[in-house]
Backbone as CSV, one residue per row, in Angstrom:
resi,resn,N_x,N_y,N_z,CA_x,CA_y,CA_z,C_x,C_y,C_z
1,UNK,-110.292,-14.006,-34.695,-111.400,-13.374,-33.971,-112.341,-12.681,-34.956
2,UNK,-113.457,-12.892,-34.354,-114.119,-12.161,-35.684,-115.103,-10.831,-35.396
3,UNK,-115.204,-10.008,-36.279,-115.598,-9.105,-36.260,-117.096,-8.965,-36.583
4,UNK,-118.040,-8.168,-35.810,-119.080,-7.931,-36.217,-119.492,-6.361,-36.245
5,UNK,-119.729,-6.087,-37.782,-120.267,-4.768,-37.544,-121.958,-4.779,-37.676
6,UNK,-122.258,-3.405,-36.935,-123.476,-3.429,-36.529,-124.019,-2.736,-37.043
7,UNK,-125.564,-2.914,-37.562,-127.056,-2.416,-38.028,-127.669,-2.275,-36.959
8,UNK,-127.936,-0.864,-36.435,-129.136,-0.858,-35.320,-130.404,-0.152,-36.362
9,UNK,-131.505,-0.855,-36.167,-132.542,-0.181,-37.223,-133.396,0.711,-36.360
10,UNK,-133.613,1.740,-36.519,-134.906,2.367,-35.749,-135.984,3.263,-37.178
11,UNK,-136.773,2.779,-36.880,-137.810,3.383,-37.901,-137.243,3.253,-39.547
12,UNK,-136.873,1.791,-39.568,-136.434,1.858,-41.273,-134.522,2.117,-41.602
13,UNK,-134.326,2.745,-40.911,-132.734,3.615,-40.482,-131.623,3.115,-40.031
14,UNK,-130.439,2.618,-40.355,-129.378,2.494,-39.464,-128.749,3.689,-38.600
15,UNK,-129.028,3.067,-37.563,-128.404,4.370,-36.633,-127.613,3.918,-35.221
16,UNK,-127.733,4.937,-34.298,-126.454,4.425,-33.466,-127.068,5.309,-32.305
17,UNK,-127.425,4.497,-31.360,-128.078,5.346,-29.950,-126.629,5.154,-29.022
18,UNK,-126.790,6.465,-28.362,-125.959,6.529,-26.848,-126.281,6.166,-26.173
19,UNK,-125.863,5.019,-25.211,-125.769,4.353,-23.850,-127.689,3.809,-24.035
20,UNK,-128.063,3.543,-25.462,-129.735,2.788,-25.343,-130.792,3.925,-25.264
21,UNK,-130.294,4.968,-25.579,-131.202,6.469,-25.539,-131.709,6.362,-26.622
22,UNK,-133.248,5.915,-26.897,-134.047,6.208,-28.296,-133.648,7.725,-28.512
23,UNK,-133.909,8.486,-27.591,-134.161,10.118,-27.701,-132.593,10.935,-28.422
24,UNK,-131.437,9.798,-28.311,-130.218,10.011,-28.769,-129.754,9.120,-29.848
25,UNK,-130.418,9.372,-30.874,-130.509,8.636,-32.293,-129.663,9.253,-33.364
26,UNK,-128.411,8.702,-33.935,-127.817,9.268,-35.013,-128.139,8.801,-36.098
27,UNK,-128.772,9.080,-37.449,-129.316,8.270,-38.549,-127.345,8.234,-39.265
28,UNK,-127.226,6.875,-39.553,-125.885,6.962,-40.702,-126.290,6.916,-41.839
29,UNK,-127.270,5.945,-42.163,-127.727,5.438,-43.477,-129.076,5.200,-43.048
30,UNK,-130.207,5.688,-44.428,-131.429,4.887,-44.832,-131.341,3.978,-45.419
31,UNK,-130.419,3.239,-45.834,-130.632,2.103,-46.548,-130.157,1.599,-45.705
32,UNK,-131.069,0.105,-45.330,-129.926,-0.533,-44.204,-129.287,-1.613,-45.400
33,UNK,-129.655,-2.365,-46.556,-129.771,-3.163,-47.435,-128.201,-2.764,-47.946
34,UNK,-127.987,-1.240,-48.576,-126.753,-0.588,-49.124,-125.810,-0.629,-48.204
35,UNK,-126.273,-0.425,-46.549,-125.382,-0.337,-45.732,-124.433,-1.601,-45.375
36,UNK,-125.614,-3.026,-45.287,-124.680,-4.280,-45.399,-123.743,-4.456,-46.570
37,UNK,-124.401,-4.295,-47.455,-123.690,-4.261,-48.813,-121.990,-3.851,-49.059
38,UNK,-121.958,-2.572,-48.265,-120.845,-1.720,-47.781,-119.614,-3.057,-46.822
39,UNK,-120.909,-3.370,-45.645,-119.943,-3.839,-44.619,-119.215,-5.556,-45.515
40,UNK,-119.800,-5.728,-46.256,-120.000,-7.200,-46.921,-118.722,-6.746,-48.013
41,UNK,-118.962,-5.564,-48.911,-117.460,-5.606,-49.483,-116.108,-5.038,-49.435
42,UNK,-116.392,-4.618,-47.863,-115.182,-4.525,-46.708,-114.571,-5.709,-46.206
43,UNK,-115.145,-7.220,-46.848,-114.869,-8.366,-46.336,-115.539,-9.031,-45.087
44,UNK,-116.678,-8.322,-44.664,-117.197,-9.048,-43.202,-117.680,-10.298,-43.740
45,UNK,-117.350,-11.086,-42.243,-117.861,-12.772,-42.571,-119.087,-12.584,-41.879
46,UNK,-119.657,-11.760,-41.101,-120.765,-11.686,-39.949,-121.237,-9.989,-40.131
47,UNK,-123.043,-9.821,-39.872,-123.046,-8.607,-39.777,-123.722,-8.472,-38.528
48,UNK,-124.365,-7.740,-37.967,-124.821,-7.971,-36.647,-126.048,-7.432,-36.759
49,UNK,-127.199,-7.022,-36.436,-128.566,-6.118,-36.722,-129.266,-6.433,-35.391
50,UNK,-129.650,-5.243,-34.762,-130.208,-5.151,-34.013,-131.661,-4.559,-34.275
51,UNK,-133.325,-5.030,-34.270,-134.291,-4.291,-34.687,-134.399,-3.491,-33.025
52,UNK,-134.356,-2.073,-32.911,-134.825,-1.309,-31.725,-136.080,-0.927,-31.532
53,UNK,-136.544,-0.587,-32.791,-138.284,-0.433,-32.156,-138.924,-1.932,-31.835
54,UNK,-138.512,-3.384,-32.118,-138.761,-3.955,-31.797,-138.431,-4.523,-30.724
55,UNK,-137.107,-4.100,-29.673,-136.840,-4.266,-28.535,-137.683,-3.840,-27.815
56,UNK,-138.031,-2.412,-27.746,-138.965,-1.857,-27.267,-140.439,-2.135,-27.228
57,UNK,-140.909,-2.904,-28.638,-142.589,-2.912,-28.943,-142.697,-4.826,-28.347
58,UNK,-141.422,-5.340,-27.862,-141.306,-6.619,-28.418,-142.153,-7.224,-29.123
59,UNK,-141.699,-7.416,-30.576,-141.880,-8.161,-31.590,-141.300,-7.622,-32.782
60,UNK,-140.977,-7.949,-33.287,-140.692,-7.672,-34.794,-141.068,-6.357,-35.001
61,UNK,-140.125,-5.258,-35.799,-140.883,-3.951,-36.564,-140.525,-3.887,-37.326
62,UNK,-138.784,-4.018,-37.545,-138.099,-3.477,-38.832,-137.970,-4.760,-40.101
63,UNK,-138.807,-5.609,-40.007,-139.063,-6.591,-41.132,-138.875,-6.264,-42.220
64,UNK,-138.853,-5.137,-43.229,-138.432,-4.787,-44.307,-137.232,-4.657,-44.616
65,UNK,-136.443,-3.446,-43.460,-135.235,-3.405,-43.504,-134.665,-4.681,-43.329
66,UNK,-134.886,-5.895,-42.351,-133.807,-7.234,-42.611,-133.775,-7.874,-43.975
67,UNK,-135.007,-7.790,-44.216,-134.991,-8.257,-45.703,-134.529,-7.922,-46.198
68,UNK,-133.975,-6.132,-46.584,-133.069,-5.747,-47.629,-131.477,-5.898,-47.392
69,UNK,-131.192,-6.072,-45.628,-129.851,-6.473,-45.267,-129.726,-8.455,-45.906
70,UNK,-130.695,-9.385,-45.718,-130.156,-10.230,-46.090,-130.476,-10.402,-47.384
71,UNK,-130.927,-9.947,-48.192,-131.162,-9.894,-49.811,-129.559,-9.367,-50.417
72,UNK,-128.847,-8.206,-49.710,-127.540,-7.793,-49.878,-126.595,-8.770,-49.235
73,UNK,-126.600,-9.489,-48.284,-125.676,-10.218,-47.726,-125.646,-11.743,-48.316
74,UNK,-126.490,-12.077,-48.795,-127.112,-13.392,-49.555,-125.530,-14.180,-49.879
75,UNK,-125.521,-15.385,-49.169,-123.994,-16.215,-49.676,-122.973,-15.446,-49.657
76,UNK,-122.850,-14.135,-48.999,-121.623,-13.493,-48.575,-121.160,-13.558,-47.081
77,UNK,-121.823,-12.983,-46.242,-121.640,-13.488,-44.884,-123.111,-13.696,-44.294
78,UNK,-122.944,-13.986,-42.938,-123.448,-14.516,-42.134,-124.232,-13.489,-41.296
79,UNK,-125.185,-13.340,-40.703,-125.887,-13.137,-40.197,-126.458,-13.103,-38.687
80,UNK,-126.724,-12.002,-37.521,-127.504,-12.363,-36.133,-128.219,-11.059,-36.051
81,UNK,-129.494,-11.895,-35.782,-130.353,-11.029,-35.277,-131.208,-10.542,-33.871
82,UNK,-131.453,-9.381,-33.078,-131.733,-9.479,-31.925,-132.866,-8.544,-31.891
83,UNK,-133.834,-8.263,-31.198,-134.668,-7.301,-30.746,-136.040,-7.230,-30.987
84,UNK,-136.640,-8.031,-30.005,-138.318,-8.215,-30.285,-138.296,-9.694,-30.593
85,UNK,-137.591,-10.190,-30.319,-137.572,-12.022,-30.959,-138.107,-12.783,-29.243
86,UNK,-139.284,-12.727,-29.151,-139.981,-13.596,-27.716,-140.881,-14.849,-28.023
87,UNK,-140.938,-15.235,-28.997,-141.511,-16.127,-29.254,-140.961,-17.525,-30.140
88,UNK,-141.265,-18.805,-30.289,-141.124,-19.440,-31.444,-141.213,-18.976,-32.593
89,UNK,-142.646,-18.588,-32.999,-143.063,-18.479,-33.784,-141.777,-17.732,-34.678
90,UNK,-141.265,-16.118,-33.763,-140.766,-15.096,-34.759,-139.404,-15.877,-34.448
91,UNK,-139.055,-16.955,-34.068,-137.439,-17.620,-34.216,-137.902,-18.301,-35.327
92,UNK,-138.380,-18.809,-35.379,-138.738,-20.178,-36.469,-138.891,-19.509,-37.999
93,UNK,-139.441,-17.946,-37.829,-139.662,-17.150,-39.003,-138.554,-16.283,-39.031
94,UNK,-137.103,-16.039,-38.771,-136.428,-15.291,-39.179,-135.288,-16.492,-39.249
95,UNK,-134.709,-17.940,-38.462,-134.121,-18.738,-39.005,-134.976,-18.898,-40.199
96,UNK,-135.753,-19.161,-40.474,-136.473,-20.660,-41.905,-136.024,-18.890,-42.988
97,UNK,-136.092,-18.122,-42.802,-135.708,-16.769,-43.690,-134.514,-16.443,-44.343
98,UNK,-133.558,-17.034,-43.457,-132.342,-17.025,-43.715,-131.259,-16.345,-42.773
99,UNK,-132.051,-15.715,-41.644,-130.817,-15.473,-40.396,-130.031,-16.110,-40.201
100,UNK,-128.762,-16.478,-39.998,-127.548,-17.310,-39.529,-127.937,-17.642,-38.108
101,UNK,-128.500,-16.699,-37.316,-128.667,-16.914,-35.803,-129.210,-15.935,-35.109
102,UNK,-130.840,-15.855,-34.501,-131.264,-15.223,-33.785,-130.376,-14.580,-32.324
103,UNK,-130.702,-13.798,-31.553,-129.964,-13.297,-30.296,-131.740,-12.929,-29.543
104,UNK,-131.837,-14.043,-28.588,-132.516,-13.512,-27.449,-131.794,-13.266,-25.912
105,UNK,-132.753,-11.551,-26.039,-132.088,-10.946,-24.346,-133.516,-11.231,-23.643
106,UNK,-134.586,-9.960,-23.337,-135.271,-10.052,-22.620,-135.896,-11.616,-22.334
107,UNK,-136.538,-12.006,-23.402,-136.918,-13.252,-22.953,-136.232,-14.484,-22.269
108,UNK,-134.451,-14.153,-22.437,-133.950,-15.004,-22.066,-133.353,-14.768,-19.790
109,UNK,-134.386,-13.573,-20.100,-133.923,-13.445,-18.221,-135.680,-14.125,-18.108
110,UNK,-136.636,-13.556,-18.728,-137.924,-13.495,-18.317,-138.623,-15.358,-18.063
111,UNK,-137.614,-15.754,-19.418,-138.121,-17.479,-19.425,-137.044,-17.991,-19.957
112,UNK,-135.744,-18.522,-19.273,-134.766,-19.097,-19.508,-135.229,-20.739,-20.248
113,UNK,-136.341,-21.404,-20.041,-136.550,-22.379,-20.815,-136.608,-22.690,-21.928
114,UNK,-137.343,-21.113,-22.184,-138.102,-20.809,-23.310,-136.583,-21.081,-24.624
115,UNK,-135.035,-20.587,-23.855,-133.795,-20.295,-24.852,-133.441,-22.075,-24.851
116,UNK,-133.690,-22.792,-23.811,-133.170,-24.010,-24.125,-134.390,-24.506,-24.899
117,UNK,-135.460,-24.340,-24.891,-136.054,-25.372,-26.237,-135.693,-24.584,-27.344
118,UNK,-135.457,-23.276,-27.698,-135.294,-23.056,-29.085,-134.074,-23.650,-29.377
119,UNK,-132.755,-23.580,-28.586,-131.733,-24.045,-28.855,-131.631,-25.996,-29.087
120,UNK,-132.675,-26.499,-28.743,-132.676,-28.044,-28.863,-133.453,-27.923,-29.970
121,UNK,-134.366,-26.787,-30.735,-134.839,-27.244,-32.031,-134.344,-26.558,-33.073
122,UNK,-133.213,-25.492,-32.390,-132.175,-24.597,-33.586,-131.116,-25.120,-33.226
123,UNK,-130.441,-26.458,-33.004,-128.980,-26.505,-32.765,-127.811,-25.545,-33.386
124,UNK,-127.193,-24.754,-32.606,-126.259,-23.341,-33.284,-126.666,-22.201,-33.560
125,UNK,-127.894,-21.948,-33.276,-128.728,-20.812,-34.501,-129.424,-19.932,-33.104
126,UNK,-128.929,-20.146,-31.850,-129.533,-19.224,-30.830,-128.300,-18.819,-30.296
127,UNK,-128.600,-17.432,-30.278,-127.372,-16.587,-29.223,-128.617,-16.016,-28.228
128,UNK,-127.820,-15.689,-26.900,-128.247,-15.066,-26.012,-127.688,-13.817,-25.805
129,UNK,-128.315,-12.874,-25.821,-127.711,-11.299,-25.331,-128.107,-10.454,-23.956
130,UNK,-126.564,-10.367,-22.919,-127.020,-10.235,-21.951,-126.286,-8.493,-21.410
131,UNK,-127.014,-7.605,-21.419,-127.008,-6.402,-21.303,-126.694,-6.344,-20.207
132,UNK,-125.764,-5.366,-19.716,-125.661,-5.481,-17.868,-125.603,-3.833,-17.677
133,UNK,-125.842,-3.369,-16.850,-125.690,-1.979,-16.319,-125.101,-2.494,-14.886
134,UNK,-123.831,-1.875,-14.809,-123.339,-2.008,-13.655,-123.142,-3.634,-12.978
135,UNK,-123.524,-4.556,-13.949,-123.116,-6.004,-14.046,-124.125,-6.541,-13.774
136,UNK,-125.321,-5.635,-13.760,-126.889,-6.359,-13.602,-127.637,-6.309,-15.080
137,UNK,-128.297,-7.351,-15.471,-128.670,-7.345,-16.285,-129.948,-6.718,-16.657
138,UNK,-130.034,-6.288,-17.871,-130.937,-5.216,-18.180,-131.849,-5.099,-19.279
139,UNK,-133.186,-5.256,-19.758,-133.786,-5.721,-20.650,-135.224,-4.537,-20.813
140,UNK,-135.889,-4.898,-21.792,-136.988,-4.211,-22.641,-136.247,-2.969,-22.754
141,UNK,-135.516,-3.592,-24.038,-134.583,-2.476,-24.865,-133.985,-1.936,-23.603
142,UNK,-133.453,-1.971,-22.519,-132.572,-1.625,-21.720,-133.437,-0.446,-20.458
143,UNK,-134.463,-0.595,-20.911,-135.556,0.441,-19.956,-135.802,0.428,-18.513
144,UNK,-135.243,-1.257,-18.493,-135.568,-1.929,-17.121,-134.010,-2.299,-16.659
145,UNK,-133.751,-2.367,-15.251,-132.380,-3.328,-15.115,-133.004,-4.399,-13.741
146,UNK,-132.601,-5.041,-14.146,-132.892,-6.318,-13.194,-132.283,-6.778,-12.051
147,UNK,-132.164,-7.456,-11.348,-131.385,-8.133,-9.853,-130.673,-9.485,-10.057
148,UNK,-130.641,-9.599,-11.573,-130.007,-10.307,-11.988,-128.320,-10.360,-12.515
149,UNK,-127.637,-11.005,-12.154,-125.834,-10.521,-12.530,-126.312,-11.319,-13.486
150,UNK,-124.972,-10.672,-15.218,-124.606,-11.191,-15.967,-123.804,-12.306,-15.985
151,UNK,-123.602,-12.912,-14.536,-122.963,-14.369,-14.832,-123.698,-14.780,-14.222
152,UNK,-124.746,-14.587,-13.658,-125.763,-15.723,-13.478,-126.892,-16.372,-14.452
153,UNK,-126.967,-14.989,-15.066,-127.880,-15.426,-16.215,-127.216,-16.322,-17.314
154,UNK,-126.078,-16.058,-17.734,-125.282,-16.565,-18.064,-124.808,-18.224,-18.422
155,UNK,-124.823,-18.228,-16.815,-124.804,-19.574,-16.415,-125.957,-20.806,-16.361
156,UNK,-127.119,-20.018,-16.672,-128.157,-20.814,-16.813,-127.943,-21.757,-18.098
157,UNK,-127.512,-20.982,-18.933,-127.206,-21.626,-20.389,-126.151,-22.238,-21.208
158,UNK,-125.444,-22.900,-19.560,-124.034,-23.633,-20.325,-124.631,-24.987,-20.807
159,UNK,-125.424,-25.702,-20.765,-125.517,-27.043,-21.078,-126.448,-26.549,-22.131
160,UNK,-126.845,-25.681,-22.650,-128.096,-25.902,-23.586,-127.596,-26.096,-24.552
161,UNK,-126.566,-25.803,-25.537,-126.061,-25.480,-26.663,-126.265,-24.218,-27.569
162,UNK,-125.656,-22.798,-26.280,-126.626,-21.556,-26.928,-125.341,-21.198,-27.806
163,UNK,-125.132,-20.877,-28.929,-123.961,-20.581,-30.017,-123.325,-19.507,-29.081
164,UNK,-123.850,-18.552,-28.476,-122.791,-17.486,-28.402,-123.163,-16.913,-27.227
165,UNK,-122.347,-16.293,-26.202,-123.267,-14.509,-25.566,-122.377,-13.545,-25.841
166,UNK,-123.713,-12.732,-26.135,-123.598,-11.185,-26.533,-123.537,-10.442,-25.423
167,UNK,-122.507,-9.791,-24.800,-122.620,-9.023,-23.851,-122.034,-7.888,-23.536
168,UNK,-122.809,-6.772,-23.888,-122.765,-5.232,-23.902,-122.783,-4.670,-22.646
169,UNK,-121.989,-4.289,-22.437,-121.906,-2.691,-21.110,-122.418,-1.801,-21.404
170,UNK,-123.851,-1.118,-20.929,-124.658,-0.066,-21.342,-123.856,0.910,-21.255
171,UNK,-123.318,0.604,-20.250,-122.669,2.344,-20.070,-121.715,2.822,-20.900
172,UNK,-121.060,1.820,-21.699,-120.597,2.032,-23.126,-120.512,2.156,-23.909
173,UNK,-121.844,1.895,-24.300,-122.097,1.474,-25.582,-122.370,2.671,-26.140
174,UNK,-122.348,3.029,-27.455,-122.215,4.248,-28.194,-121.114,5.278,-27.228
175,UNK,-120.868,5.431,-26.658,-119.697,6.357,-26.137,-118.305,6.606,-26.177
176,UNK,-117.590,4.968,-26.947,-116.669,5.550,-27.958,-115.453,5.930,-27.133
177,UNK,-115.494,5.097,-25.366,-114.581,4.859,-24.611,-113.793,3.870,-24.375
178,UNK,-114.044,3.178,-25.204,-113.593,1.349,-25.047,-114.559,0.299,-24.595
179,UNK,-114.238,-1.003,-25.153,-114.890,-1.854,-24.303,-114.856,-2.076,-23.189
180,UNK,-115.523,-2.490,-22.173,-115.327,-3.237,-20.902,-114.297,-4.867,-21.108
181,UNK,-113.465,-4.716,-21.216,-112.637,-5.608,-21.830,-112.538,-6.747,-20.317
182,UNK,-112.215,-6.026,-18.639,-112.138,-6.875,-18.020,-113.309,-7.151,-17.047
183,UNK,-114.717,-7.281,-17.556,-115.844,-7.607,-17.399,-116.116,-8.892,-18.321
184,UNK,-115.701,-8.163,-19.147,-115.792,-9.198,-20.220,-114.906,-10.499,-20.304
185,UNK,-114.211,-10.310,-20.107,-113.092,-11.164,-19.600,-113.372,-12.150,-18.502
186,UNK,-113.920,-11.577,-17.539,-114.453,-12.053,-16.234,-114.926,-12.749,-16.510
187,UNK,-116.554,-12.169,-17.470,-117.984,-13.305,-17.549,-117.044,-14.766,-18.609
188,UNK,-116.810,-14.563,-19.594,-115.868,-15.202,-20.545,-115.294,-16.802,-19.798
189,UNK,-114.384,-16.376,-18.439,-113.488,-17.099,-18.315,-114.256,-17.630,-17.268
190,UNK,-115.154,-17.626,-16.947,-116.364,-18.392,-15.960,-117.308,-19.319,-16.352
191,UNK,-117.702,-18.999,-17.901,-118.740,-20.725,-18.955,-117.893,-20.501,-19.962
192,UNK,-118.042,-21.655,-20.232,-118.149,-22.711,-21.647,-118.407,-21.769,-22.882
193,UNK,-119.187,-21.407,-23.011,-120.239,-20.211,-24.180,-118.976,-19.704,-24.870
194,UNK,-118.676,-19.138,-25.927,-118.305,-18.536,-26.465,-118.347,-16.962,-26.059
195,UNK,-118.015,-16.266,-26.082,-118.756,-14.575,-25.746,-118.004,-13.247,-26.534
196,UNK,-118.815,-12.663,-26.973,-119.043,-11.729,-28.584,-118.886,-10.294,-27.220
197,UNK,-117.788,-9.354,-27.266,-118.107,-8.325,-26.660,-118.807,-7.140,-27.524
198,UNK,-119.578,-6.562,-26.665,-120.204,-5.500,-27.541,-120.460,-4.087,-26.681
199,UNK,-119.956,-2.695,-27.327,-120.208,-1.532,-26.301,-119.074,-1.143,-26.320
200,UNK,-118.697,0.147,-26.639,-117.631,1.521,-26.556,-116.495,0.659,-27.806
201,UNK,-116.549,-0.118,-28.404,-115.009,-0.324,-29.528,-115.670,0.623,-30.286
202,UNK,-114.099,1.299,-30.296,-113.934,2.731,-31.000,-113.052,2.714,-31.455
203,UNK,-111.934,2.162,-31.764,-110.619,1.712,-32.008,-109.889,0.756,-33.003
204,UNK,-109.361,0.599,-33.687,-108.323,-0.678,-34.304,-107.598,-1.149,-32.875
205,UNK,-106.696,0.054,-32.161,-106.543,-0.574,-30.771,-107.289,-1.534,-29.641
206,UNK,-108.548,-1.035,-29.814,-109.308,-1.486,-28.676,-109.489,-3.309,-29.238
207,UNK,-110.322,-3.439,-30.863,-109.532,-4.686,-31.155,-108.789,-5.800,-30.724
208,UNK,-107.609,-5.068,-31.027,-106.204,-5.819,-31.085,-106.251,-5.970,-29.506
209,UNK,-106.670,-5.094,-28.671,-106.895,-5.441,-26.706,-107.983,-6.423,-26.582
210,UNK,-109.427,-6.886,-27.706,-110.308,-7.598,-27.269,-109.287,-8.638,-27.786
211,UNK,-108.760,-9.095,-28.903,-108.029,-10.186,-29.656,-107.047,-10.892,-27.997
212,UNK,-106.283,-9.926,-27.763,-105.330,-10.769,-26.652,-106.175,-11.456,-26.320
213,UNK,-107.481,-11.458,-25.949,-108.410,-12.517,-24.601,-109.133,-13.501,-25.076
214,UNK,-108.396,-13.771,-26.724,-109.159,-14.989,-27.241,-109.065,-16.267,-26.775
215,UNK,-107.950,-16.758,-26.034,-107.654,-17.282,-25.057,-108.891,-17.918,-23.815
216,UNK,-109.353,-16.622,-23.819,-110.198,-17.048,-22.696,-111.620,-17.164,-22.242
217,UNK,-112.012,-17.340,-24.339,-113.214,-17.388,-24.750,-114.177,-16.577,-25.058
218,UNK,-113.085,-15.505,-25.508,-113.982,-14.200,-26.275,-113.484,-14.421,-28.120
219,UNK,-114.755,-14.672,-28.296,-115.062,-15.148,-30.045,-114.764,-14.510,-30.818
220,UNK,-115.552,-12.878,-30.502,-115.428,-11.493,-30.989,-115.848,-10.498,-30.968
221,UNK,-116.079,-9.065,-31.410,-116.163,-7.499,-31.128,-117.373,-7.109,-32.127
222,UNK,-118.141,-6.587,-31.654,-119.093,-5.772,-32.208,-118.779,-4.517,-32.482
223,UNK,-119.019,-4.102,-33.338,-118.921,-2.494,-33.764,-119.832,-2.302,-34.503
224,UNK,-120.078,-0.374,-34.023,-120.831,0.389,-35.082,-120.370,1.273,-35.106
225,UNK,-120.801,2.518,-34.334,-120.161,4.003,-33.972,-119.067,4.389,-35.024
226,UNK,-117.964,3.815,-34.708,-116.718,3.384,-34.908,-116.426,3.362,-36.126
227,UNK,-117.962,2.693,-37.027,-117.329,1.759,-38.191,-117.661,3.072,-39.381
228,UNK,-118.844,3.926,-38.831,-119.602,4.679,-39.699,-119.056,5.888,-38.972
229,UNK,-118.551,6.362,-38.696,-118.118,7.554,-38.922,-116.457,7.392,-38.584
230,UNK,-115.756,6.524,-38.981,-114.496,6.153,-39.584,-113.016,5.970,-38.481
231,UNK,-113.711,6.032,-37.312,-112.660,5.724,-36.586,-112.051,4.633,-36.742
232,UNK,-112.679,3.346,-37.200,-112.489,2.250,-37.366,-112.193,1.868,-39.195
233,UNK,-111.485,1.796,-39.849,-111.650,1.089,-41.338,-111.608,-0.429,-41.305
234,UNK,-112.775,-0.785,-41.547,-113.300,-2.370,-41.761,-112.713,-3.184,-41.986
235,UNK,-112.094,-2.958,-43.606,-111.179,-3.764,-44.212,-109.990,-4.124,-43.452
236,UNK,-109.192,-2.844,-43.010,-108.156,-3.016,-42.136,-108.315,-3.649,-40.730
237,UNK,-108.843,-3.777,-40.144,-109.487,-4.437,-38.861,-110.047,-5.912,-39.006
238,UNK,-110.560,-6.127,-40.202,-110.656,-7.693,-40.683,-109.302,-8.247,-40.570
239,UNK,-108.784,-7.314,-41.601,-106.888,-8.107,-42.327,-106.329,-8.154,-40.726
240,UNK,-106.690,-7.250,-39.746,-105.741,-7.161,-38.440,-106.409,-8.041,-37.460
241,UNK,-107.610,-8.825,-37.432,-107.973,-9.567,-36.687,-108.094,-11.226,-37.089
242,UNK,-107.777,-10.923,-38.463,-107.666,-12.990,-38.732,-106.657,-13.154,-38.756
């Protein structure tokens, strides 16, 4: 199972919002570049980066900072990126860059087509990320929640060839209560997709509880919170999850 630790960038910054609260911003690191660097010789095969002012502005903001995360990660691991990505154009310019694999959310409730042509001209290189509050899905940086369930949206995208879904429980996320393990589980054992849980792992335990459900088509665990202020040690959580 594999592990992803997480870069949320806001204004240049790795940091770590509660439950999607800009207004609840912890800075860990200014360097986000040093910070992969860190997660990369802890052994990660994957890092995760989320741009937030670009969820919010949709489009691109933190363009500098990815550059200095994949300039540090370069032929070490792998790469996904999410937040402000609504167009071709900015897929076509952060794959041809060297992303391993974009992650579209909002656009992917707003124009579900829009994820199957990128995915027929990125074969592997599109994830979808589907935010749910209360199992409805939830988008522009989480500001909005929709009338949409996370397994419906979901389900739009079993035949396309989307690499992965990303799917976070707001109400978890940064809070450092656990994952939604049998939500996750739920959406999981209903498509095809692969599915990356993300929201409240706080734990080496919580882990080793997402690992049992590999079984049933959960890929792997996102972390941040966790990773930077040490509840979690990296290295050890790699060695305990391959």
């Amino acid at each position: 199972m594999n592990l992803y630790p997480a870069i949320d960038l806001k204004d240049g910054a790795c940091v770590r919002l509660l439950r999607g609260d800009m207004d609840k911003a912890t800075v860990f690191n200014d360097n986000p570049g040093a910070q992969a660097g860190e997660f990369v010789a802890a052994g990660c095969h994957w890092v995760h980066i989320v741009d937030l002012n670009g969820a919010f502005a949709g489009e691109p903001v933190n363009g500098a900072a990815v550059d200095s995360i994949l300039a540090a990660v370069s032929g070490k691991a792998q790469t996904q990126l999410g937040g402000g990505i609504r167009t071709m154009e900015t897929v076509d310019y952060w794959l041809n860059k060297g992303i391993t694999r974009v992650i579209l959310g909002t656009v992917a409730l707003r124009n579900p087509d829009f994820v199957k042509e990128a995915c027929a001209k990125w074969p592997g290189r599109v994830a979808v990320g589907i935010d749910a509050r209360d199992g409805y899905v939830a988008v522009e940086g989480w500001a909005e929640t929709s009338e949409v369930t996370a397994l419906e949206l979901a389900k739009k995208f079993e035949d396309c060839g989307v690499a992965a879904i990303i799917f976070t429980d707001i109400d978890r996320d940064g809070a450092m209560g656990g994952p939604n393990i049998e939500s996750t589980v739920a959406l999981a054992s209903e498509i095809s997709t692969p599915v990356i849980v993300s929201g409240g792992v706080s734990s080496l335990d919580d882990l080793i509880a997402v690992k049992k459900h590999t079984s049933s088509g959960i890929d792997g665990a996102i972390s941040g919170r966790a990773l930077y202020d040490g509840r979690i040690d990296l290295a050890e959580a790699i060695a305990a999850l391959s």
